[in-house]
C-alpha positions as CSV (number, residue, x, y, z in Angstrom):
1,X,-63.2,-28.4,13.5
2,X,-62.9,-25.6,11.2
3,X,-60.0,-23.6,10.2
4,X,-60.6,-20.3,9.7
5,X,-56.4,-19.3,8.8
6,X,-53.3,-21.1,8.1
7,X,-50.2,-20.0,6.7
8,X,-48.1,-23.3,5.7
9,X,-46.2,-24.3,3.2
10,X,-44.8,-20.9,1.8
11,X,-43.9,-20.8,-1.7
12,X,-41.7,-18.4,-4.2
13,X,-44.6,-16.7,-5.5
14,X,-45.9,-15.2,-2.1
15,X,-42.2,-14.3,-1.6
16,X,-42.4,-12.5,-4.9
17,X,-45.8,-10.9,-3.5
18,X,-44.8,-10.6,-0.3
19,X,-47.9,-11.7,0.9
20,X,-48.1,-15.0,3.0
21,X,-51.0,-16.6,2.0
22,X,-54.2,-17.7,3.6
23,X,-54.3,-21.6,3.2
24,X,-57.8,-22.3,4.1
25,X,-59.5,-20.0,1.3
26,X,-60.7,-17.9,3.7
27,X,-58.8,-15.0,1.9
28,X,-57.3,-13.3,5.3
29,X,-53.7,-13.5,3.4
30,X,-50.8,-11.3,5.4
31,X,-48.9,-8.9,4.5
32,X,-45.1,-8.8,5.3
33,X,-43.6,-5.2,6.4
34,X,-40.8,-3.5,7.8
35,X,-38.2,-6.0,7.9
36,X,-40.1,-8.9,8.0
37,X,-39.0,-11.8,4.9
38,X,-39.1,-14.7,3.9
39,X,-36.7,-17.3,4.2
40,X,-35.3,-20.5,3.2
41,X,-34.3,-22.9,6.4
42,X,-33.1,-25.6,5.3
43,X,-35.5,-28.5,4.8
44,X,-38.1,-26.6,6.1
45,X,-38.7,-24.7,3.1
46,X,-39.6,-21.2,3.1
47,X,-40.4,-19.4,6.5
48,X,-41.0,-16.6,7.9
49,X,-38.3,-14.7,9.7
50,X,-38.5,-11.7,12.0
51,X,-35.1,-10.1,12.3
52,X,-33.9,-9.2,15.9
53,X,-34.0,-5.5,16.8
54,X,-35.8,-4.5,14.0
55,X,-39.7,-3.7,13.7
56,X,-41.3,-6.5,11.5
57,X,-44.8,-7.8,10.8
58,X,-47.3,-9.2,8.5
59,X,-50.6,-8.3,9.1
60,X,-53.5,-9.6,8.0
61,X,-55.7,-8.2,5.4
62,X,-59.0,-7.4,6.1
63,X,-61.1,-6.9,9.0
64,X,-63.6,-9.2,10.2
65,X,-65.2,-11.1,13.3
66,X,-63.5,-14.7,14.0
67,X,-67.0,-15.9,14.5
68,X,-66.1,-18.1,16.8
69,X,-68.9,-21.2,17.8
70,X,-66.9,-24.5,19.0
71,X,-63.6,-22.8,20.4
72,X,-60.6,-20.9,19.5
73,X,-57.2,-22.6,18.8
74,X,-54.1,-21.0,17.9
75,X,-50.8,-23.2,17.2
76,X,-47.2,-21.6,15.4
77,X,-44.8,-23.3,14.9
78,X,-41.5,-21.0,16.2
79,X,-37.5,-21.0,16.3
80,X,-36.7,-17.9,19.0
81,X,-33.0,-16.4,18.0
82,X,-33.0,-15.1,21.8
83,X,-34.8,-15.0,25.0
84,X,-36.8,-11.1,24.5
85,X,-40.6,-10.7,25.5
86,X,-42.0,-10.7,21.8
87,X,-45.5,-12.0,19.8
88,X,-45.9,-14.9,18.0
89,X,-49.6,-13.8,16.9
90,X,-52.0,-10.9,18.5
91,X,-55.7,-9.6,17.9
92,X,-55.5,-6.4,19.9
93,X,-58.4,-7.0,23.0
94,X,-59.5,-10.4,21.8
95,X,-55.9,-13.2,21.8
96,X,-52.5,-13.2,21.9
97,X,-49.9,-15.7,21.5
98,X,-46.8,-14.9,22.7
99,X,-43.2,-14.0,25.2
100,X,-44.7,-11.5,27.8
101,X,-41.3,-11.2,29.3
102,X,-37.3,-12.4,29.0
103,X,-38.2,-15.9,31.2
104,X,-38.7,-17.6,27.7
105,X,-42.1,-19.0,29.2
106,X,-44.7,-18.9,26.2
107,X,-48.4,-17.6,27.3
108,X,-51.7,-17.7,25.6
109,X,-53.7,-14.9,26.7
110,X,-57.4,-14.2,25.9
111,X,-59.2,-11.2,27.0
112,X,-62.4,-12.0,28.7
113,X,-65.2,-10.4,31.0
114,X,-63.5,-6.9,30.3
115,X,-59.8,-8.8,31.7
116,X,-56.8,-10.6,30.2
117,X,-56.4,-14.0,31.3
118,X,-53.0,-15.8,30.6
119,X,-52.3,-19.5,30.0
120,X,-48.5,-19.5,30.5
121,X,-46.2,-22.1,30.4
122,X,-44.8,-23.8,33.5
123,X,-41.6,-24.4,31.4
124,X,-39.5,-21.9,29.5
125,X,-38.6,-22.9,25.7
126,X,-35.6,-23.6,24.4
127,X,-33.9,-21.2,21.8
128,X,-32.4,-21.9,18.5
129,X,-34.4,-24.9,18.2
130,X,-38.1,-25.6,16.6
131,X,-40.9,-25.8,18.8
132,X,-44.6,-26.3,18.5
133,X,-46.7,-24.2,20.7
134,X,-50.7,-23.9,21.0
135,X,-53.3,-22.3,23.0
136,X,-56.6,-23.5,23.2
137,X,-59.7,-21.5,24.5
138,X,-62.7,-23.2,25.5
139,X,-66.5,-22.9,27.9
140,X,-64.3,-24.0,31.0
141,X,-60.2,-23.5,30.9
142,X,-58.0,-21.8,28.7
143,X,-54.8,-24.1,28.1
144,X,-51.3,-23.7,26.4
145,X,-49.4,-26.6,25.0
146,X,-45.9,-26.5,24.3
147,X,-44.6,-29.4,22.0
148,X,-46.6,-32.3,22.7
149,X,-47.9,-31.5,26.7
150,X,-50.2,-29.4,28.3
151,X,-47.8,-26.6,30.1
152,X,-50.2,-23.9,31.5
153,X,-54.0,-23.4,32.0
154,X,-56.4,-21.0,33.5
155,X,-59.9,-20.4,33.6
156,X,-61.1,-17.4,32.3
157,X,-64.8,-15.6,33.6
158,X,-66.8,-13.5,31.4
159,X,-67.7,-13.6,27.4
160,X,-64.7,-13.7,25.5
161,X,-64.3,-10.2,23.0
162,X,-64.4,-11.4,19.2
163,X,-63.9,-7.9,17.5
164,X,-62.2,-6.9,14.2
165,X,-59.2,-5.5,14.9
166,X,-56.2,-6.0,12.8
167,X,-54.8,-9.3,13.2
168,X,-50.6,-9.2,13.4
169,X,-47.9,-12.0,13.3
170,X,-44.7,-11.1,15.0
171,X,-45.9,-8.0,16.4
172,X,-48.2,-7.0,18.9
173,X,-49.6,-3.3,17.7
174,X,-48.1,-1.6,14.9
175,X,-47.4,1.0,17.5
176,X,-46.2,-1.3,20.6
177,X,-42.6,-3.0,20.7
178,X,-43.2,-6.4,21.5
179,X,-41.2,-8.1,18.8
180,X,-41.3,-11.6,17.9
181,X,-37.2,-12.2,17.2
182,X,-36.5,-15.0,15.1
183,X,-38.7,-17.6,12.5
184,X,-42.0,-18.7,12.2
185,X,-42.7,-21.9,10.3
186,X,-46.6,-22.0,10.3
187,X,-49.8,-20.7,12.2
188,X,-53.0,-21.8,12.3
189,X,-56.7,-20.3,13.6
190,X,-58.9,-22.7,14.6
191,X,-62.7,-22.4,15.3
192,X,-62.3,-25.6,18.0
193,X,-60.8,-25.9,21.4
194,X,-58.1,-28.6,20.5
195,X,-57.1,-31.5,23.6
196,X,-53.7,-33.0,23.9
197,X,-54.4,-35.4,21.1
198,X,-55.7,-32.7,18.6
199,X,-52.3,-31.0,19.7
200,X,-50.3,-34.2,19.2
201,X,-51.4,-34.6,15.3
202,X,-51.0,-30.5,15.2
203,X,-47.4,-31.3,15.8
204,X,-46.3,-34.3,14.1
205,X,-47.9,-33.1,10.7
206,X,-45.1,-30.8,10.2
207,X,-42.0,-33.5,11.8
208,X,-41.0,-33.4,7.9
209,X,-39.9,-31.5,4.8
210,X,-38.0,-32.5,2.2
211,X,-35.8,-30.1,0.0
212,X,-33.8,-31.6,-2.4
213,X,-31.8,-34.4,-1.2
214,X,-32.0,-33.2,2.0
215,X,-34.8,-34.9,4.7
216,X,-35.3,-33.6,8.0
217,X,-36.9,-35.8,10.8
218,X,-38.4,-34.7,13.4
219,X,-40.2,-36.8,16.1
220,X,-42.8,-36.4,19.2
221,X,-40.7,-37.6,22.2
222,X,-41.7,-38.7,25.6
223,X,-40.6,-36.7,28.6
224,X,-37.8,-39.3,29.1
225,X,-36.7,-39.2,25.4
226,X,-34.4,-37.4,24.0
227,X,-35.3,-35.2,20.8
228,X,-33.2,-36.0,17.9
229,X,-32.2,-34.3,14.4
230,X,-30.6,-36.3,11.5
231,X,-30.4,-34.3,7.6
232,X,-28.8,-36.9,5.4
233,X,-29.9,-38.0,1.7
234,X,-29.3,-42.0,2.6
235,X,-31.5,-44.0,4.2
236,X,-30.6,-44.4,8.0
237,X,-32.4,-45.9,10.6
238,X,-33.1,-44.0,14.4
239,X,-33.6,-45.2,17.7
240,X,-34.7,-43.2,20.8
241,X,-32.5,-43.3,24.3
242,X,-34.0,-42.7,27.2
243,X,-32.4,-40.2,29.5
């Protein structure tokens, strides 16, 4: 598995720069524009945020070929302030990660055989809460996970389109209004096609921060468990109740 971006972990000097940097060493580091910031959320440390109604992005630097040989992953992790269509990530003609419409339903789309093909989720998301979402693109299906389950697949024909278009988080063209409203907390590029156990350790890597005093748990729960916050600086202990 090789990553080829990831933007984690966001520190005072790239807020300074206003660049979010590229955490692999690849060097495709994004630029923040319009009225895209950075911002401190609690014990997540410093995220992105996308205000609502206005235009926002960070686009990546550079242009170049994903060179993709196992697969192509792409996970964010998001907090939507409302239900509008809006993009989490987009490569103009290649992916796209994202809201297509106001049904909250996320949908990883790749663009195949001369076609879009979407992967959208049976289930619409939650707002004002964080959520892990990922879509996965690989020699058979196409499939999007949503927080720990697999939530919408398809099966695309054709070569997929690598090209070297500008990549953009929170937008999806710089001319286009498809606005991502609300914070992004992390996104990774993966050359792989990631399972639901890839997608599992994708997700619980980033269950906790720490700022301060302040520790923020957050665990993988069943379908018949209930998903539980606690931010206190003593210890405490936490049990699960089934719904």
């Amino acid at each position: 598995m090789t990553d080829i971006a990831w933007y984690r972990d966001m520190t005072a000097a790239e807020e300074a720069a206003g660049v979010c940097t590229d955490k692999t060493g690849n060097g495709h580091d994004a630029t923040l524009g319009g009225s895209a910031e950075f911002y401190n959320f609690a014990a997540r440390g410093k995220v992105l945020h996308f205000p609502i109604n206005a235009n926002s992005s960070a686009s990546v630097n550079g242009t170049f070929n994903l060179n993709i040989t196992q697969g192509l992953s792409v996970g964010a992790w998001i907090y939507r302030e409302d239900d509008s269509p809006g993009v989490v990530i987009n490569r103009e003609g290649s992916f796209r990660l994202w809201f297509p419409d106001a049904s909250g339903k996320p949908c990883f789309s790749v663009y195949s055989g001369g076609t879009w093909w979407d992967a959208i989720s049976s289930d619409p998301l939650p707002t004002q809460q964080w959520v892990f979402i990922q879509g996965a693109l690989g020699p058979i299906d196409t499939k999007i996970f949503v927080h720990g389950s697999v939530k919408g697949i398809c099966h695309p024909s054709g070569l997929w389109n690598d090209n070297s278009t500008t990549i953009l988080i929170g937008r999806r063209t710089l001319f286009y209004n498809m606005q991502f409203a609300g914070y992004i907390g992390e996104i990774m590029i993966r050359d792989a096609v990631v399972d639901l156990s890839a997608h599992r350790v994708d997700l619980k890597r980033w269950i906790k921060r720490n700022q301060g005093e302040v520790v923020e748990l957050l665990e993988l729960h069943l379908p018949t468990e209930v998903l539980r916050f606690c931010s206190r600086p003593t210890f405490i202990s936490l049990q699960v109740r089934p719904v």
